[in-house]
N, C-alpha and C positions, 0 to 999 in steps of 0.2 A: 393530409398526412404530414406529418413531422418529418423532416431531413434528415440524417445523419451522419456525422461522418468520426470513423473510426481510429485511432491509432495504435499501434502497437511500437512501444519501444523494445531493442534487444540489445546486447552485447554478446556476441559469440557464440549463436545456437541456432547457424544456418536451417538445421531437418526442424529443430522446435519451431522457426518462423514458416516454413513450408505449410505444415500440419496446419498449425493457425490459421494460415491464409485461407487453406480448401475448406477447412472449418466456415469460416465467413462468408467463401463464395458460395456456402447451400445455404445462405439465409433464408426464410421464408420472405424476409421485406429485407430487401439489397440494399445498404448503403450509398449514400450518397457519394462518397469517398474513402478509400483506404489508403491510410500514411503511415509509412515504414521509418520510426524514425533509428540508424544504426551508429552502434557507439565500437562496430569493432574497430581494430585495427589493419584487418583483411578486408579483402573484396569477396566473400562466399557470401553474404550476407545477399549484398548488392545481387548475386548472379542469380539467386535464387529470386527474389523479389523481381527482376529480371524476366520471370517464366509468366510471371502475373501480368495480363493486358491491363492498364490503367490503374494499378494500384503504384501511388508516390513514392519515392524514395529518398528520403534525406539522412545528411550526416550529422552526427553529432560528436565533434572531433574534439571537444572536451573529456573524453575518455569512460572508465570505470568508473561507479559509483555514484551517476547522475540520472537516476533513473526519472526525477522530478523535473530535472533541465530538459530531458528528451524531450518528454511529454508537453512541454512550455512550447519547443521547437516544430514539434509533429501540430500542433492548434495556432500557429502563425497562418493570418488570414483564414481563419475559419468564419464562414455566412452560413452553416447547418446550425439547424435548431437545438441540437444535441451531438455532445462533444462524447464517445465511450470511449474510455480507456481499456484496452486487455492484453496479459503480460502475453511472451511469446509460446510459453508453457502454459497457456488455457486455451482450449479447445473448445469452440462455442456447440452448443446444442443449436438443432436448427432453427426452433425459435427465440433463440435469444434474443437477439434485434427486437422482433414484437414485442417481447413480453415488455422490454425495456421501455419502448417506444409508447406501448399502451399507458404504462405507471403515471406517465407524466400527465395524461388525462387527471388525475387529482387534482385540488385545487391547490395554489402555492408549492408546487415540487421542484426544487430546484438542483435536486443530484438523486439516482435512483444508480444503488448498487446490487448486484444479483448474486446468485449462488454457487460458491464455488468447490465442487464435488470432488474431495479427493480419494477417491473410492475406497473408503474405509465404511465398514460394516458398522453399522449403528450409528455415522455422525449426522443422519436426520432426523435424530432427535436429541442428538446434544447440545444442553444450553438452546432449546428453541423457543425457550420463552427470555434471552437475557440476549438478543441479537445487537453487536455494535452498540452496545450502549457507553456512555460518558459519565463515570461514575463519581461521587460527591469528594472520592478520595482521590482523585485524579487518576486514575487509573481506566484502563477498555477493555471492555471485551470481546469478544470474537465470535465465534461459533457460525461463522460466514459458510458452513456446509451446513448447519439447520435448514430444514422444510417444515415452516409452520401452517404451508397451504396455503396463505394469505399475503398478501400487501404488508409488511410491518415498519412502524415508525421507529426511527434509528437517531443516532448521534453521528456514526461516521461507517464508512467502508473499506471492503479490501480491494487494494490498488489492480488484484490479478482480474478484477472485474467490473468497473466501477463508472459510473456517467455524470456527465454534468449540465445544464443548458446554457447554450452560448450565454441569453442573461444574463445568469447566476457567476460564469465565468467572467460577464465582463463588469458585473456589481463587483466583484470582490477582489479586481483586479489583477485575474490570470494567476498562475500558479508563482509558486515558488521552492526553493528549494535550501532548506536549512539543512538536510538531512544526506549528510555522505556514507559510507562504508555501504554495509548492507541495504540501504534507503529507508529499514524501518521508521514509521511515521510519515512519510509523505503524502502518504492515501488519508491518514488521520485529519492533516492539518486541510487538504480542500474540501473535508466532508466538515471539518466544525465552523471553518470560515463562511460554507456556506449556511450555515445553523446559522451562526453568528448574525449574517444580513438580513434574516427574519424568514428565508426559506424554509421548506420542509423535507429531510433527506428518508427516503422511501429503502428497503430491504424488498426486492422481488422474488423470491425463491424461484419461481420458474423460468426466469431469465439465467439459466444455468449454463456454467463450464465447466469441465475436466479439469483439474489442475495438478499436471504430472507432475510437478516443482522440478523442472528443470536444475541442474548443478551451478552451485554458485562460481563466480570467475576466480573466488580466490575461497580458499578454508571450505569446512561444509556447513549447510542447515544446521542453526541451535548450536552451534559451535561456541567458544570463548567471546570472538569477534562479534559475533552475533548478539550476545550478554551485554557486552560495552558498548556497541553500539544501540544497543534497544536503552538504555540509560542513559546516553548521551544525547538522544536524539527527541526520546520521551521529555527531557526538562527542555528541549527546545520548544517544542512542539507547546509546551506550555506556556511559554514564557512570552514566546512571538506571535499565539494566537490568542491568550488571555492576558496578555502582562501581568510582572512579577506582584500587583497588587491583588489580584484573585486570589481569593483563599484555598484552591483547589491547587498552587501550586507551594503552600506551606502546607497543606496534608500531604499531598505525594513526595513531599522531602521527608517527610515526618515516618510517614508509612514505608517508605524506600530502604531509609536508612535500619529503620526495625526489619525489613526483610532480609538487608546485608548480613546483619547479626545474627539470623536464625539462620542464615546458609553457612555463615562461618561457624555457630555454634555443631551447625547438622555434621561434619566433620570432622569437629573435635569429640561428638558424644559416639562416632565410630568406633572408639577404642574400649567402649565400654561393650559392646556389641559380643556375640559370643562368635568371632568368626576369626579367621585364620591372622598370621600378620600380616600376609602382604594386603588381603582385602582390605583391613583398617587402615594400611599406606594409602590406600587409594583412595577410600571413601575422606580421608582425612586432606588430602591433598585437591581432591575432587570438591570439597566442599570450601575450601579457604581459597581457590582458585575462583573458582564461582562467583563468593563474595568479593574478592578484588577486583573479577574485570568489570562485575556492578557499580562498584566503589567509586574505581579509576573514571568510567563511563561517566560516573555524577559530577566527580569531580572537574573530568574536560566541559560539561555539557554546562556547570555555573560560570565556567571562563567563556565558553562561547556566547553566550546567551548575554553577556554582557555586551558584548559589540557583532552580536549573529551578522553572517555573509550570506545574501540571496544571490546564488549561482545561477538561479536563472532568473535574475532582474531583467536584463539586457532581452531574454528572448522574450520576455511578457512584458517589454516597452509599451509594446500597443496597448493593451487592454488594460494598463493603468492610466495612461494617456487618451483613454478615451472620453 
């Protein structure tokens, strides 16, 4: 039987890490290890993890916005055969562990991500045939609440559920982390780098969690922030895991920029609409907003990608050095 050992990054959602925990401790196959890796600024985090016999506890005193770094820091001296990751706001089903642990019994699996249920009414069967895939125009998709019943072959995963195998981890040299604000992308970049090394990343649906999406530390879900960031983070994400000569990252410039213009255009064609004024104030504003903090986001994201910073170089020393 395969080892395991679990992490859970947080920033500030001491009750959301509790749940988690009791979550984990009715696995049907126990963990080898549980690591708490915490990015608050308080000690509630610690008190709570605290209640837990044997479950690790580390700091992560680079603060906010490093959800990647955590993760680098919680897999320092890891000797389990498989590394899962799950956010604080996922509540594991009690066989999640197995289903996960089973997956890798396939041949060549080198990261197996599971399902993660946000209890909305009909999302198992949305998009259950277009699971995490890696599209020719650079772009992904999602639909990480699908149940296709089956094992399905993927391109990447979602970070609130998602595993890797120490190999895979130590082939590809430990995590990294180009991706600040919101972290969108950081689940992306370890599931295509492990593609990349000739592994095969696995979709489990019955490896399923709860995913109550917890409140972000700063702004809400889908927010502006969110927009900029998923743009800035997306042409890293390309840039630093296929370099600027892939063709997949002059379609997603290509294809980006024609999305900006039809969010700016979507808008401006408010005022043709037969609706009141201040509704076309909004929809006008709502739409040219939109396309800028896309815009903005591209625009930070071709400066960064010119000399990208891996924030968690230092913690994944090891496993490039190995």
């Amino acid at each position: 039987m395969r080892s395991a050992l679990v992490v859970v990054a947080t920033y500030r959602r001491p009750e959301h890490v509790r749940t988690c925990l009791e979550h984990i401790r009715t696995q049907t196959v126990a963990p080898a290890r549980i690591v708490v890796v915490d990015a608050s600024p308080d000690t509630l985090t610690r008190d709570v993890v605290a209640e837990f016999d044997g479950v690790e506890y580390r700091r992560n005193d680079m603060g906010v916005g490093l959800l990647a770094a955590s993760r680098a820091i919680g897999v320092q001296g890891a000797t389990e055969d498989v590394i899962a990751f799950i956010d604080d706001d996922a509540y594991a089903e009690p066989r999640w562990l197995a289903e996960i642990l089973t997956a890798y019994d396939e041949p060549g699996v080198g990261a197996v991500g599971g399902r993660a249920s946000n209890d909305r009414p009909g999302e198992e069967t949305e998009g259950w045939d277009r699971i995490g895939r890696f599209l020719p125009n650079g772009t992904l998709t999602g639909n990480f609440g699908a149940d296709p019943g089956h094992l399905v072959e993927t391109d990447h995963m979602l970070g609130a559920n998602m595993t890797v195998s120490r190999e895979a981890l130590r082939a590809i040299g430990g995590i990294h982390d180009y991706y600040p604000g919101t972290c969108l992308r950081e689940d992306s970049d370890l599931a295509l780098r492990v593609k990349k090394a000739g592994y095969r990343v696995l979709f489990a649906p019955d490896a399923a969690v709860l995913h109550v999406a917890g409140t972000y530390a700063k702004g809400k879900r889908f927010d502006l922030r969110y927009r900029f960031y998923g743009s800035r983070n997306h042409l890293l994400l390309l840039t630093t895991v296929l370099g600027w000569s892939d063709p997949h990252v002059a379609r997603y410039l290509v294809g980006h920029l024609v999305r900006i213009g039809r969010e700016a255009v979507s808008g401006l064609t408010s005022f043709s609409d037969k609706q009141g004024a201040r509704a076309k104030v909004r929809g006008l504003a709502g739409g040219v907003s939109r396309a800028a903090a896309d815009a903005w986001g591209t625009i930070v994201g071709l400066g960064a990608s010119l000399r990208p910073v891996d924030r968690a170089a230092e913690a994944s020393r090891e496993w490039r050095d190995a």
